[in-house]
PALOLO-850014 format. One record per residue (C-alpha): residue in three letters; chain; x, y, z. Coordinates in steps of 0.05 Angstrom, whole numbers. Example, Ala and Ser with C-alpha at 12.3 -4.5 7.8 and 13.67 -1.06 7.14 Angstrom:
2
<"ALA", "A", <246, -90, 156>>
<"SER", "A", <273, -21, 143>>
! end
This chain:
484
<"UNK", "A", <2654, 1410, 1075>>
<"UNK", "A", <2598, 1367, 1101>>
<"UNK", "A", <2563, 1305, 1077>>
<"UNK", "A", <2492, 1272, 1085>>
<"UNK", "A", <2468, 1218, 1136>>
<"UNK", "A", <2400, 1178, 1140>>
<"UNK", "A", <2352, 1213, 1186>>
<"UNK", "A", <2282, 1199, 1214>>
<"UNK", "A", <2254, 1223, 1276>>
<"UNK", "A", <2296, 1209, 1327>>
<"UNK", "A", <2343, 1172, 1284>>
<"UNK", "A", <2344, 1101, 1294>>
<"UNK", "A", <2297, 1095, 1353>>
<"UNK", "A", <2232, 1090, 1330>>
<"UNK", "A", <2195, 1065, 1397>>
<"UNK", "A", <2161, 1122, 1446>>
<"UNK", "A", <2179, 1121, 1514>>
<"UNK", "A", <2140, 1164, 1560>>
<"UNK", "A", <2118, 1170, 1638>>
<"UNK", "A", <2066, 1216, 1667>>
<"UNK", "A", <2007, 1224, 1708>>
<"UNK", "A", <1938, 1195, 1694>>
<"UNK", "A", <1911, 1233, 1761>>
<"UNK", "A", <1933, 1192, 1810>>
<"UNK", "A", <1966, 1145, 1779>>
<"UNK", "A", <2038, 1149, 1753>>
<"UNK", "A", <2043, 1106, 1693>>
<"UNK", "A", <2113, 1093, 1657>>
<"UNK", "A", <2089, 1083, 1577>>
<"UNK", "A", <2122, 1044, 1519>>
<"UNK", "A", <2093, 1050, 1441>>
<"UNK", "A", <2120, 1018, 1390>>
<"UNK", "A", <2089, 1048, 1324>>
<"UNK", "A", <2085, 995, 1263>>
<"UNK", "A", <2127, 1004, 1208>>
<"UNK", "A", <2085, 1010, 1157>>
<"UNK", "A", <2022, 1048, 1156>>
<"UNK", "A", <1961, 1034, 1160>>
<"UNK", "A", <1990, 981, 1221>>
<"UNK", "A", <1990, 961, 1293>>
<"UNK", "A", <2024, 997, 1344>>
<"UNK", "A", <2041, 956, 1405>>
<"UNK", "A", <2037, 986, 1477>>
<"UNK", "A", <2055, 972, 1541>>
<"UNK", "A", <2030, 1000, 1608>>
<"UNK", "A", <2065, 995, 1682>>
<"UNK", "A", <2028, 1026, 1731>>
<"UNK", "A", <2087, 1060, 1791>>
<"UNK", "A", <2022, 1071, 1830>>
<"UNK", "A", <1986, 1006, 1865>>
<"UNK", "A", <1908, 997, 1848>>
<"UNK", "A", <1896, 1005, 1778>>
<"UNK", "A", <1839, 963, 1757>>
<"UNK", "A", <1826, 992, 1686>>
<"UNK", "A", <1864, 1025, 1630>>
<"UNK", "A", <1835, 1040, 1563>>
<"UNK", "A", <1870, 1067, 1502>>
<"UNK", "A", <1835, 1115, 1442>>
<"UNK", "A", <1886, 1128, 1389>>
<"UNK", "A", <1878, 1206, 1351>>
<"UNK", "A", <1899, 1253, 1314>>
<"UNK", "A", <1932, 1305, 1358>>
<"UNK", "A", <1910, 1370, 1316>>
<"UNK", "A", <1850, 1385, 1266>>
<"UNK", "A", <1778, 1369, 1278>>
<"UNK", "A", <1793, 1291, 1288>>
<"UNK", "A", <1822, 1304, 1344>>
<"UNK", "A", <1758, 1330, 1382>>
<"UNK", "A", <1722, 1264, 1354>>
<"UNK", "A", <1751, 1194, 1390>>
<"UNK", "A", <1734, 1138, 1372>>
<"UNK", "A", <1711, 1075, 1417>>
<"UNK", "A", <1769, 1066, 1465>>
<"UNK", "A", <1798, 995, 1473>>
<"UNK", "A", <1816, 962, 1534>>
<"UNK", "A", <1876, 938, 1545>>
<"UNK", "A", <1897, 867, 1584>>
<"UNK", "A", <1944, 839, 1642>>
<"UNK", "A", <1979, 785, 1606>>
<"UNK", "A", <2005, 762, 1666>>
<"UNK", "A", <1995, 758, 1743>>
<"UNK", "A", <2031, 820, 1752>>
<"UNK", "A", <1974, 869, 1765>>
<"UNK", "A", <2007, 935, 1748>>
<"UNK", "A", <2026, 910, 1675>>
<"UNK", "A", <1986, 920, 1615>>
<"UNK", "A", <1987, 907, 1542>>
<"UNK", "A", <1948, 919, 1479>>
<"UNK", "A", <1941, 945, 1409>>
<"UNK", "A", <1924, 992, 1366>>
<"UNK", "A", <1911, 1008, 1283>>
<"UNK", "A", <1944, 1072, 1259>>
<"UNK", "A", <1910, 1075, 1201>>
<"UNK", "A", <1947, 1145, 1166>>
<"UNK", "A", <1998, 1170, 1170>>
<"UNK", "A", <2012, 1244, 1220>>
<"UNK", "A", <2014, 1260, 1289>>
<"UNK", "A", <1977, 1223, 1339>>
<"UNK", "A", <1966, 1214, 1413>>
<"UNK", "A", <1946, 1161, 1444>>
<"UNK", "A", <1895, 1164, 1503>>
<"UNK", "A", <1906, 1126, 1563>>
<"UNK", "A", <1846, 1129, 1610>>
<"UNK", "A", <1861, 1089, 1679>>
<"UNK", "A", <1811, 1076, 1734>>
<"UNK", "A", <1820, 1048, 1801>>
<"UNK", "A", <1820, 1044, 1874>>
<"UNK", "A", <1835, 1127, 1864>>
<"UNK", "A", <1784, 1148, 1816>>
<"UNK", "A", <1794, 1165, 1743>>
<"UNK", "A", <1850, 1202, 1713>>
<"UNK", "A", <1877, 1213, 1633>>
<"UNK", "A", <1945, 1223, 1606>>
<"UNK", "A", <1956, 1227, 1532>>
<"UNK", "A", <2015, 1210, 1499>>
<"UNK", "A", <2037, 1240, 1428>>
<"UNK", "A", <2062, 1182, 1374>>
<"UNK", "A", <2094, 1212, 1297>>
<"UNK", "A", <2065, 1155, 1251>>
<"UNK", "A", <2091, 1143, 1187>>
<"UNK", "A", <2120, 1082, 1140>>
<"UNK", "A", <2181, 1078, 1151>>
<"UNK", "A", <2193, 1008, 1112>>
<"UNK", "A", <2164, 971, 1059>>
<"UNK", "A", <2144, 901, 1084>>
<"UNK", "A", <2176, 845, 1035>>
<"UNK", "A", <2147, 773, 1036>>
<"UNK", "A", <2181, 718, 1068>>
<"UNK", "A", <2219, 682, 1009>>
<"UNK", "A", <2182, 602, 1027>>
<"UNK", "A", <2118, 639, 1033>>
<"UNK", "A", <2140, 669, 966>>
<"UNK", "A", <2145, 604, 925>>
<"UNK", "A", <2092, 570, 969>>
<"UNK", "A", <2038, 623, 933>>
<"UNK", "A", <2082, 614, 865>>
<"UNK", "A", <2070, 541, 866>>
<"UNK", "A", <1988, 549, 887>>
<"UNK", "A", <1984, 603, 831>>
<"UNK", "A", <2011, 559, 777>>
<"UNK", "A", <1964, 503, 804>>
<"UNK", "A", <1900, 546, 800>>
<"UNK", "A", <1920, 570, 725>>
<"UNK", "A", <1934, 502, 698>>
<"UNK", "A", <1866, 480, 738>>
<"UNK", "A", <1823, 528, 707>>
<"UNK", "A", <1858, 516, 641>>
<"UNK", "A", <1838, 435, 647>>
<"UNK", "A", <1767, 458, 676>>
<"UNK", "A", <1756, 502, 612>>
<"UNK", "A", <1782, 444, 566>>
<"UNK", "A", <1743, 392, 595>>
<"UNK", "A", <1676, 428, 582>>
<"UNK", "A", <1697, 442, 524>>
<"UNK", "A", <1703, 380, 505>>
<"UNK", "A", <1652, 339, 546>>
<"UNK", "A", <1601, 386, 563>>
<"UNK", "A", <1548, 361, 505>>
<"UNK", "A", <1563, 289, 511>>
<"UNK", "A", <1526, 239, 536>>
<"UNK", "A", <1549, 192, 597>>
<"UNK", "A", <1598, 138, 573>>
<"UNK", "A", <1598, 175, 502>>
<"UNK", "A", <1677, 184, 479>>
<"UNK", "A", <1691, 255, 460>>
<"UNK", "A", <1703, 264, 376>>
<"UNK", "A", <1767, 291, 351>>
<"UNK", "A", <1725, 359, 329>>
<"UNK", "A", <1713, 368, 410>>
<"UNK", "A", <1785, 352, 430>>
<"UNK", "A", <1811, 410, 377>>
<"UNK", "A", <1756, 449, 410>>
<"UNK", "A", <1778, 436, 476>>
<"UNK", "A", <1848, 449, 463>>
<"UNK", "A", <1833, 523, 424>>
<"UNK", "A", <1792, 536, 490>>
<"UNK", "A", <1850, 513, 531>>
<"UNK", "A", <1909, 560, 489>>
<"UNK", "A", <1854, 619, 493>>
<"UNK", "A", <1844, 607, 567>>
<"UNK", "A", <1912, 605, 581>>
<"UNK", "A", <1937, 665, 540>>
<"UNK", "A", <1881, 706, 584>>
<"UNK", "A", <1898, 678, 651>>
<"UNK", "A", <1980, 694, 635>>
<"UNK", "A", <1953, 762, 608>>
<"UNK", "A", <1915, 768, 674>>
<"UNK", "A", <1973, 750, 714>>
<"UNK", "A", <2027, 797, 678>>
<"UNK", "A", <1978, 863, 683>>
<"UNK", "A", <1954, 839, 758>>
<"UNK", "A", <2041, 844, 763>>
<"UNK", "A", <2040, 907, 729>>
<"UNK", "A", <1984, 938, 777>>
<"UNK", "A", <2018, 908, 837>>
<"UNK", "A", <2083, 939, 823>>
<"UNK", "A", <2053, 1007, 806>>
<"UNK", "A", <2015, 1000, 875>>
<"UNK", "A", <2080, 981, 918>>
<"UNK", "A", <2115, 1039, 874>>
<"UNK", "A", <2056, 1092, 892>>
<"UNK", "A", <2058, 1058, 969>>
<"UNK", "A", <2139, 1066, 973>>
<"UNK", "A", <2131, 1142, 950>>
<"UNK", "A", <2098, 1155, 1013>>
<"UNK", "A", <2155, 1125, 1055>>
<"UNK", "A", <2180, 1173, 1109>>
<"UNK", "A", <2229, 1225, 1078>>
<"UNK", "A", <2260, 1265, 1126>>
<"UNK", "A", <2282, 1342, 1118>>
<"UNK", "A", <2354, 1341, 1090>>
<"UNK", "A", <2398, 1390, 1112>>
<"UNK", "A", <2467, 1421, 1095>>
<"UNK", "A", <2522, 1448, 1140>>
<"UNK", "A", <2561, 1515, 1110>>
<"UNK", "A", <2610, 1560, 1163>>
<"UNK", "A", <2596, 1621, 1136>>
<"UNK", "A", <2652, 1686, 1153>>
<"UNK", "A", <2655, 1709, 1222>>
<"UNK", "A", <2638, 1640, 1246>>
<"UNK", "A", <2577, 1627, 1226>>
<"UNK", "A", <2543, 1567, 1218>>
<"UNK", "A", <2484, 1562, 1167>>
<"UNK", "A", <2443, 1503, 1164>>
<"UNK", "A", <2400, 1505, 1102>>
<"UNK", "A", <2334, 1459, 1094>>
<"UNK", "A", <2314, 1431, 1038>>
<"UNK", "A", <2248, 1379, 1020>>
<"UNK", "A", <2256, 1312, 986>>
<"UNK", "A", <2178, 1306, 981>>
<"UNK", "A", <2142, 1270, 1020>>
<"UNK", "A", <2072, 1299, 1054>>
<"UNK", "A", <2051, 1363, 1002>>
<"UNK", "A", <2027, 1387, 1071>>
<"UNK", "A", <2102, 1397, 1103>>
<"UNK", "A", <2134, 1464, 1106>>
<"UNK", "A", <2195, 1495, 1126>>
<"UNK", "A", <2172, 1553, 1166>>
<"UNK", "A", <2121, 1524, 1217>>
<"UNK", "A", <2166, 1502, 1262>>
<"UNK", "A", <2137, 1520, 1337>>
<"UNK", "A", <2180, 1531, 1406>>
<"UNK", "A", <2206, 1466, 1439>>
<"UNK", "A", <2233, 1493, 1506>>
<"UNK", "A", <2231, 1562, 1486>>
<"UNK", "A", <2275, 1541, 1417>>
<"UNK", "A", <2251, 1531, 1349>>
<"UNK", "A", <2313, 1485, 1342>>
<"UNK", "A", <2365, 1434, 1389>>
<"UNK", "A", <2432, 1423, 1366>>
<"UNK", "A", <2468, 1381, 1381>>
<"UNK", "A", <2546, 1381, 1357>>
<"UNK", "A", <2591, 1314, 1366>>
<"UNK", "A", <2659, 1306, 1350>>
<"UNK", "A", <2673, 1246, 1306>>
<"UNK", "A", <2690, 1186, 1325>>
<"UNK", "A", <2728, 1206, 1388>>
<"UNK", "A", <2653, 1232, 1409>>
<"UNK", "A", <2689, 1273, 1460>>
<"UNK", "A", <2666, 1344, 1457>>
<"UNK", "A", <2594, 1363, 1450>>
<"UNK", "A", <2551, 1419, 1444>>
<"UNK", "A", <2481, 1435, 1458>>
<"UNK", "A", <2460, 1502, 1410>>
<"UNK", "A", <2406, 1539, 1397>>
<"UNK", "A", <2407, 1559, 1317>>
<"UNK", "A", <2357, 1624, 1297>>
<"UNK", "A", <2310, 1620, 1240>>
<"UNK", "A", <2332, 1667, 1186>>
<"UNK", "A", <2290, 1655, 1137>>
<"UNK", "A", <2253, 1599, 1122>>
<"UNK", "A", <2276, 1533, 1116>>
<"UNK", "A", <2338, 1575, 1135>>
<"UNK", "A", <2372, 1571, 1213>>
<"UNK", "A", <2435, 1605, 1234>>
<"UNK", "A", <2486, 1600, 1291>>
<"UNK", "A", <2552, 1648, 1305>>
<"UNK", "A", <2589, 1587, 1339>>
<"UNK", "A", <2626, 1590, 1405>>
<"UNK", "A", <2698, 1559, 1408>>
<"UNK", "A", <2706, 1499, 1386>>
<"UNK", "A", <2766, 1457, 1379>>
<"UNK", "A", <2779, 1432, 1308>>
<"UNK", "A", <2743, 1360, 1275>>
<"UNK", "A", <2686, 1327, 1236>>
<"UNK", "A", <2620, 1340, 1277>>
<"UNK", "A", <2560, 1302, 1261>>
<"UNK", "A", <2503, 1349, 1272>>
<"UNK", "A", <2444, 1329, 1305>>
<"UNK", "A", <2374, 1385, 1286>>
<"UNK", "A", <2308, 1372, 1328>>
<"UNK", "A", <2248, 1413, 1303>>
<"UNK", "A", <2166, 1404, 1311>>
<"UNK", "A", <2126, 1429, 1256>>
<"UNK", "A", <2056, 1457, 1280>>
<"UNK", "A", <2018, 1398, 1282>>
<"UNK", "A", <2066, 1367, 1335>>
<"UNK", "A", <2108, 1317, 1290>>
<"UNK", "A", <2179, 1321, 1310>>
<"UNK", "A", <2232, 1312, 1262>>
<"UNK", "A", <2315, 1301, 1262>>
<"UNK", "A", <2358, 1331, 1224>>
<"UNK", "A", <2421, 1304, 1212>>
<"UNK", "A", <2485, 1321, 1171>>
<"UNK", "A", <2555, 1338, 1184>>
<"UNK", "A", <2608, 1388, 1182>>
<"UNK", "A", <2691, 1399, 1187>>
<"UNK", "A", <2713, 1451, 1220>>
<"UNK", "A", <2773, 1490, 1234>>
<"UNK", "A", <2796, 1513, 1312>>
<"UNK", "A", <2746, 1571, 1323>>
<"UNK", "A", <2763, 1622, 1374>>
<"UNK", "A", <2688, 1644, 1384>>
<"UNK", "A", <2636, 1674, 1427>>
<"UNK", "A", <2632, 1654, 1496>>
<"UNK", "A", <2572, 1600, 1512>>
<"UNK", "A", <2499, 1640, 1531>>
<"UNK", "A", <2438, 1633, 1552>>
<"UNK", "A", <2416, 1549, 1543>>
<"UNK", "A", <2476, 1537, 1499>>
<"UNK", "A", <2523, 1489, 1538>>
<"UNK", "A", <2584, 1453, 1516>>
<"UNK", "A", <2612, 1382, 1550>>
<"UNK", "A", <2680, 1353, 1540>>
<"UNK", "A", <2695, 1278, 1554>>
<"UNK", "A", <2754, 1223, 1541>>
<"UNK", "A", <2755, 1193, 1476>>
<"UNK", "A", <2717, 1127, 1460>>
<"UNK", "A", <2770, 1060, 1469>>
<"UNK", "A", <2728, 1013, 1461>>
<"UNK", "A", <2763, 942, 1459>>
<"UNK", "A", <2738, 865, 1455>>
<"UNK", "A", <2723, 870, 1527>>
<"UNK", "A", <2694, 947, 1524>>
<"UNK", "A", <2714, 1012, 1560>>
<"UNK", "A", <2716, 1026, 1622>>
<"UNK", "A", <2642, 1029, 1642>>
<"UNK", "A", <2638, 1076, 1705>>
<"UNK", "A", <2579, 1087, 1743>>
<"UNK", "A", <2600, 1162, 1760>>
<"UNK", "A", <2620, 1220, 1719>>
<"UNK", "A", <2673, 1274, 1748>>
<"UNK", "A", <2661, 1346, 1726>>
<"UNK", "A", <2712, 1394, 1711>>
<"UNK", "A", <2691, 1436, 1773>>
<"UNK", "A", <2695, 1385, 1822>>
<"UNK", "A", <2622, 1365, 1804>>
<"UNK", "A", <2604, 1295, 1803>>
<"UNK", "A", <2547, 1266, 1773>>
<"UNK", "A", <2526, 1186, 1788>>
<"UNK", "A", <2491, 1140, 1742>>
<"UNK", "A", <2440, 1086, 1780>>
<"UNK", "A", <2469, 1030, 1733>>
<"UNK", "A", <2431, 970, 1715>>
<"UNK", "A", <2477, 913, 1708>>
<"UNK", "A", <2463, 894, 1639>>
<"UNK", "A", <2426, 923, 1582>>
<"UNK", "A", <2381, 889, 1533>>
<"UNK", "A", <2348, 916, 1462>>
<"UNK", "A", <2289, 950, 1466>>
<"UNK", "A", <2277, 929, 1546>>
<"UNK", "A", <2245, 999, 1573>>
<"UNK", "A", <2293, 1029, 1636>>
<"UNK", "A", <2293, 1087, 1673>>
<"UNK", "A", <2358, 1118, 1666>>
<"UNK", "A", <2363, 1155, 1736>>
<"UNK", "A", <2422, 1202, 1746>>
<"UNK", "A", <2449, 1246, 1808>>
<"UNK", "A", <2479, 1301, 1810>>
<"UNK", "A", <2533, 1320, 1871>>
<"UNK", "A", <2579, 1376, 1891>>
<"UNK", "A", <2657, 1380, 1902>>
<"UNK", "A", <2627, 1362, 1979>>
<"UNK", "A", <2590, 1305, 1950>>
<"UNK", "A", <2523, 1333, 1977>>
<"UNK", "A", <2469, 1352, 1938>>
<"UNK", "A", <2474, 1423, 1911>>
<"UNK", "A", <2439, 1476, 1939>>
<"UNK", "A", <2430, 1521, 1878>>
<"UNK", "A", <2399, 1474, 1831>>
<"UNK", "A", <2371, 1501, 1768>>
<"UNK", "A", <2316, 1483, 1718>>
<"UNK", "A", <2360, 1472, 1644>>
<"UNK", "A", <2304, 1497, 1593>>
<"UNK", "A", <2247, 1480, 1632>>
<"UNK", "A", <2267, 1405, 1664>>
<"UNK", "A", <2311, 1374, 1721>>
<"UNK", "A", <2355, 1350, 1663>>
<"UNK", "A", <2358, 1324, 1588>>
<"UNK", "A", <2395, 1265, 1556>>
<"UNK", "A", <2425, 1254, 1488>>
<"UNK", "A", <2434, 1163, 1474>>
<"UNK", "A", <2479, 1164, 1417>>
<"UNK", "A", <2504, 1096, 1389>>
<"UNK", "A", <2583, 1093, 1370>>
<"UNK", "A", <2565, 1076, 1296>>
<"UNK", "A", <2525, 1140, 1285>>
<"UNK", "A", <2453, 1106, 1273>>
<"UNK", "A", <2422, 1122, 1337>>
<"UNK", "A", <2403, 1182, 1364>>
<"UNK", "A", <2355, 1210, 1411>>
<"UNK", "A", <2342, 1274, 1453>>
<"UNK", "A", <2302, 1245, 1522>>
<"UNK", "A", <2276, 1282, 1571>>
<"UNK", "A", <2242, 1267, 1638>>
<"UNK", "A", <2173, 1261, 1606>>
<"UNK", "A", <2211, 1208, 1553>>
<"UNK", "A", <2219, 1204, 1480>>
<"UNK", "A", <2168, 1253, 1462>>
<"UNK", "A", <2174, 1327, 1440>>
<"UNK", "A", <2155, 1377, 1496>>
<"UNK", "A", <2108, 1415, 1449>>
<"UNK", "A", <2079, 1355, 1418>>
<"UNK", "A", <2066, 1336, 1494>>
<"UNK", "A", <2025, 1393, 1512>>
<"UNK", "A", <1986, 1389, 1456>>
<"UNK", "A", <1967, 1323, 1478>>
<"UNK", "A", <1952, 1339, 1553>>
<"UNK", "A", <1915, 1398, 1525>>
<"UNK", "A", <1851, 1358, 1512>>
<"UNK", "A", <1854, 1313, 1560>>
<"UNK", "A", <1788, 1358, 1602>>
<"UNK", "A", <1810, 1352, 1672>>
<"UNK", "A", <1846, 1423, 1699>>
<"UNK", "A", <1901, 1394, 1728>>
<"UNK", "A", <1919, 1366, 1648>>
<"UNK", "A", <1886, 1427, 1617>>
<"UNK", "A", <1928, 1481, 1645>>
<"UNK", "A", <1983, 1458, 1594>>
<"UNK", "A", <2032, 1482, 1648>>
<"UNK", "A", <2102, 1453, 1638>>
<"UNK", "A", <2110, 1435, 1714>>
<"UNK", "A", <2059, 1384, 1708>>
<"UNK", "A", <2106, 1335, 1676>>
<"UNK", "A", <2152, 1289, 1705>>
<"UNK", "A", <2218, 1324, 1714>>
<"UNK", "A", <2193, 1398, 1709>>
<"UNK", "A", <2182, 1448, 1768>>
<"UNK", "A", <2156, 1523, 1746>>
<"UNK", "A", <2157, 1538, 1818>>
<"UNK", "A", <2215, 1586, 1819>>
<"UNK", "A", <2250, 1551, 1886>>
<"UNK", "A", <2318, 1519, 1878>>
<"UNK", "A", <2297, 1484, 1943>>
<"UNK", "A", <2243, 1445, 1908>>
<"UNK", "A", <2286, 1426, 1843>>
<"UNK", "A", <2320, 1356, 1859>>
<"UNK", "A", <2385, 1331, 1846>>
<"UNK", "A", <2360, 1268, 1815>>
<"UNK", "A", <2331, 1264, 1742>>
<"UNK", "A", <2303, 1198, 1706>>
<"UNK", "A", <2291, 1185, 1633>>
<"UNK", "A", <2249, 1135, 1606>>
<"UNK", "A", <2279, 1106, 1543>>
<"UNK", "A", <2313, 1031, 1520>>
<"UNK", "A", <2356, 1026, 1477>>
<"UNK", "A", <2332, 1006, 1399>>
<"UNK", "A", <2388, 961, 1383>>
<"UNK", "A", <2446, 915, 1414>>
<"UNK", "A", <2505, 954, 1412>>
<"UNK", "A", <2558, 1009, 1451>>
<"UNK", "A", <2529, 1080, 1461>>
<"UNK", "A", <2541, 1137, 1492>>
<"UNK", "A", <2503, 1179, 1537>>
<"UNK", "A", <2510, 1254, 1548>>
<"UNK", "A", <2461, 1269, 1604>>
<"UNK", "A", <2453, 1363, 1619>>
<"UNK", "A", <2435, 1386, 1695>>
<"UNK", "A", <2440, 1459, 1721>>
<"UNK", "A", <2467, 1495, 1782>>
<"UNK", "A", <2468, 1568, 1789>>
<"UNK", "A", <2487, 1588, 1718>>
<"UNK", "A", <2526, 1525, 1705>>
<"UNK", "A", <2500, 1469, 1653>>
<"UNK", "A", <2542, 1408, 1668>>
<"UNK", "A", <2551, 1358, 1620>>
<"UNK", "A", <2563, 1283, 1641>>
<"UNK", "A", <2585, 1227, 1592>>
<"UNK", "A", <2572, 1157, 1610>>
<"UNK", "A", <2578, 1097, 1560>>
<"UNK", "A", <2533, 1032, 1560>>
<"UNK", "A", <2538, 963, 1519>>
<"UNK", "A", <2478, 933, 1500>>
<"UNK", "A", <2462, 866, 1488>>
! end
């Protein structure tokens, strides 16, 4: 059996965190898209690397003929003496996948890095109730002023100074005033009517994610079907491209305990169709967690859930990993919050721990990984591509988000972006040019140490489930975080 949950692109974290290299300059990148569209999409800038004296930002479409046309770049400001921070804004003014273009100049020369943002309402905007009766109250004013301004010259417009109106002129006056007023309430009651059909058509166009259903089909096999609520006439359910060599990430959680996880790798069997023979799995309610990119680079999450039996399945392959952790005990004064993580195969894996955590403050979430000699291990892997990923998952279910080294964004989306961008080293759309990523072949050049830019969208406990690789082992660490 399985049930529905709410979904949006990385569910419940709507911000975009993101770090790369404008040429010389490494530049850690936080965009907070409006929620409502058209709207104003905050951004912040810090600059790692000393001597920035400039950074402009073009926002664009990230596929299509727009995206070959930018428009006058802004530039954005230091809002304070720290000379490495900046800050501006920009309209989205439709909804679809974007990019926004940071171009930095400095002591170094000029360098680009382009960072991919999914737009789309995701709210309707209500007004404040005082401003609410404030207009109310101005409204009724303006009607029962140009109700007396009617009657009045109605009444008085032929007479002459100091002459007292006749009682023919005040009946006049008040027929103009009734007529008056019938047409301004009229006015007012289809101006409602038009409003309401306008916030109706507005609230159709409201982000509506890809549902989808969880079946376990014989011989273990688990089909998740897609289906459209309507939203964009342009979406469809077979243009899905690679994201790390996958056309979908799974992630499986057991509920609430949250201690066993999986990271699959579903098929597509047909469209709007993906399949999975699952490994074992010990028995429980998994909420399912779907990450797809449709063609033009907008990422979407797929959530639902499922209840499953003990499965004595196929053994893990290829990128499909599994983690297993204690149970969440979370009390008035929290769980145990440990700054290390020990692996089943004498692994350990250390979390550089802020001491607190606030909403929506940016971090870099640095973790290290060690073997049973506590050294760094000297067959260190790429996991699909990157030094490491990262799954933030809140305890109440309505956050989650798949990081990697290069942030919030989606891989493919990502090299879209840095596609365009005209200078080789961005144009080669070669996956070791992110942050966290070397193609080079040479376990000697692959650190031990990953980062993730992310913060956390709102006060509360999560759980993190952070994925390095040595030889052909995927370890999988769990460490848990309170959030103020």
């Amino acid at each position: 059996m399985f049930c529905t949950l709410p979904v949006s692109a990385h569910v419940g974290s709507p911000d975009v965190y993101a770090q790369g290299d404008a040429g010389p300059y490494k530049l850690f990148v936080v965009i907070r898209p409006p929620l409502v569209i058209p709207g104003v999409a905050e951004i912040e800038v810090r600059s790692s690397t000393p001597g920035v004296d400039k950074i402009t930002i073009t926002p664009m479409l990230l596929t299509g003929e727009a995206s070959k046309h930018p428009p006058v770049p802004d530039t954005m400001t230091r809002p304070s003496g720290d000379a490495q921070f900046f800050t501006g804004h920009l309209w989205i003014m439709a909804t679809g996948s974007w990019q926004v273009r940071f171009s930095a100049d400095g002591s170094q020369g000029p360098g680009v890095l382009s960072i991919p943002v999914p737009a789309t309402s995701i709210a309707t905007r209500k007004m404040k109730h005082g401003m609410g009766l404030m207009l109310a109250a101005l409204g009724v004013i303006l009607v029962l002023g140009m109700v007396g301004i009617v009657g009045a010259a109605a009444r008085d417009a032929q007479l002459k100074p100091g002459e007292k109106a006749p009682p023919q002129n005040r009946r006049r006056a008040y027929v103009a005033m009734t007529v008056t007023l019938a047409i301004l309430v009229l006015g007012v009651i289809l101006g409602g009517k038009w409003w309401n059909a306008e916030a109706a058509d507005y609230a159709s166009n409201i982000y509506k994610p890809l549902q989808m259903t969880a079946t376990l089909q014989p011989n273990d096999v688990l089909d998740l079907k897609m289906t459209d609520p309507g939203w964009l006439s342009a979406r469809k359910l077979d243009d899905f491209v690679p994201d790390h060599n996958h056309l979908m990430h799974l992630y499986a959680i057991r509920w609430p305990a949250m201690d066993v996880v999986y990271h699959l790798h579903p098929d597509q069997a047909e469209t709007g169709d993906f399949r999975l023979t699952l490994p074992s799995m010990p028995a429980g309610d998994y909420h399912l967690y779907a990450d797809v990119v449709h063609a033009n680079g907008f990422p979407e999450t797929l959530v639902t859930s499922i209840k499953v039996p003990f499965i004595q399945g196929r053994a893990l392959a290829g990128d499909d990993a599994e983690g297993t952790a204690t149970s969440l005990k979370w009390n008035g004064s929290g769980t145990e919050l440990s700054p290390s993580y020990k692996l089943p195969d004498g692994y350990t894996m250390t979390w550089k721990r802020p001491v607190t955590f606030t909403a929506k403050a940016p971090e870099d979430f640095t973790f290290t990984l060690l073997d049973a000699q506590n050294q760094p291990p000297k067959d260190m892997q790429l996991y699909m591509g990157m030094v490491g990923h990262a799954a933030f998952v809140k305890t109440d279910g309505t956050v989650f988000a798949h990081i990697h080294p290069s942030g919030s964004v989606s891989m493919a989306a990502l090299m879209m972006a840095q596609s365009q961008n005209g200078s080789s080293a961005n144009n080669s759309g070669d996956m070791k040019d992110m942050p966290g990523m070397d193609m080079s072949g040479s376990s000697e050049s692959i650190p031990n140490t990953v980062s993730f830019p992310y913060g956390f969208p709102t006060p509360g406990n999560y759980r993190i489930f952070v994925q390095m690789k040595h030889g052909s082992t995927v370890e999988t660490a769990t460490f848990d975080a309170q959030v103020q």
